[in-house]
C-alpha positions in Angstrom: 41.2 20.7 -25.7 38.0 19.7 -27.0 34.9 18.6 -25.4 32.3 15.9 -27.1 29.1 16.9 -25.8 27.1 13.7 -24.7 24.7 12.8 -27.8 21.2 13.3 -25.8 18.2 10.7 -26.8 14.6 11.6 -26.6 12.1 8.9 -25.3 8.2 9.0 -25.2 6.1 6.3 -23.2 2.2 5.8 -22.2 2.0 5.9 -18.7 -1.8 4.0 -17.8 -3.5 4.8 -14.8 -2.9 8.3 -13.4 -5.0 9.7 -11.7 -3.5 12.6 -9.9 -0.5 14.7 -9.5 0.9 12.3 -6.9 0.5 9.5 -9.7 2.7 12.0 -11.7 5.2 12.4 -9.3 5.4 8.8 -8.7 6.1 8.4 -11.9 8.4 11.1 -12.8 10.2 10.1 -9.5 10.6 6.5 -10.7 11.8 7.2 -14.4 14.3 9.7 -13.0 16.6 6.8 -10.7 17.0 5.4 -14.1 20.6 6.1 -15.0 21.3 8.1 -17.4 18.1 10.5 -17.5 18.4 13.8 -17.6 14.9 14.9 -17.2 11.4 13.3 -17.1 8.4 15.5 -18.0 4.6 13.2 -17.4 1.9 14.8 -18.5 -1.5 13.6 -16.7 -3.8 14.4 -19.5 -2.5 12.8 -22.0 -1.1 10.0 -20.4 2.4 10.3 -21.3 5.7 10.6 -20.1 9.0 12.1 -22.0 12.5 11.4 -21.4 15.6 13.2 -21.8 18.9 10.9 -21.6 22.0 10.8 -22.2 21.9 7.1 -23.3 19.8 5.0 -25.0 17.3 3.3 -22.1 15.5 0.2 -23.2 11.9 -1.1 -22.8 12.8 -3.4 -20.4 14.5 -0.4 -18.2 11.2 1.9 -18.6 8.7 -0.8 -18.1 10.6 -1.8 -14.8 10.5 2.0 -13.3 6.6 2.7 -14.3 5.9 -0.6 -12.7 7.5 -0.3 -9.8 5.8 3.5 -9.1 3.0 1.8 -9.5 1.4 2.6 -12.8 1.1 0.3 -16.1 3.6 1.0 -18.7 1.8 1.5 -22.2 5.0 1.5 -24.7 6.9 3.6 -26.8 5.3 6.5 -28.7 
């Protein structure tokens, strides 16, 4: 029997106003309660946040969890 492995998508976002690596937790924790995501990596410096799922996740659905960590959500890159 053979297994379909789950297509995975790639999503980058701009994240606005971190500060600090509690901003980035924040963040990373909020993006990761979004179903579907496999992993969340933010990166402070450059304001960004990248998102492994395994289903496409719409704007709506990102600008929601940015929002309610706290932070502004910037868009898709």
């Amino acid at each position: 029997m053979l297994f379909k492995k789950k297509e995975e998508t790639t999503i980058m976002i701009k994240v606005q106003g971190m500060m600090c690596m509690n901003c980035v937790k924040h963040v990373t924790e909020g993006l990761e309660k979004l179903k579907g995501v496999k992993s969340v990596d933010v990166n402070l410096k450059d304001g960004t946040a990248t998102i492994v799922a395994t289903r496409p996740i719409y704007d709506e659905e990102l600008k929601n969890a940015v929002m309610d960590s706290g932070y502004k959500y910037g868009g898709r890159i």
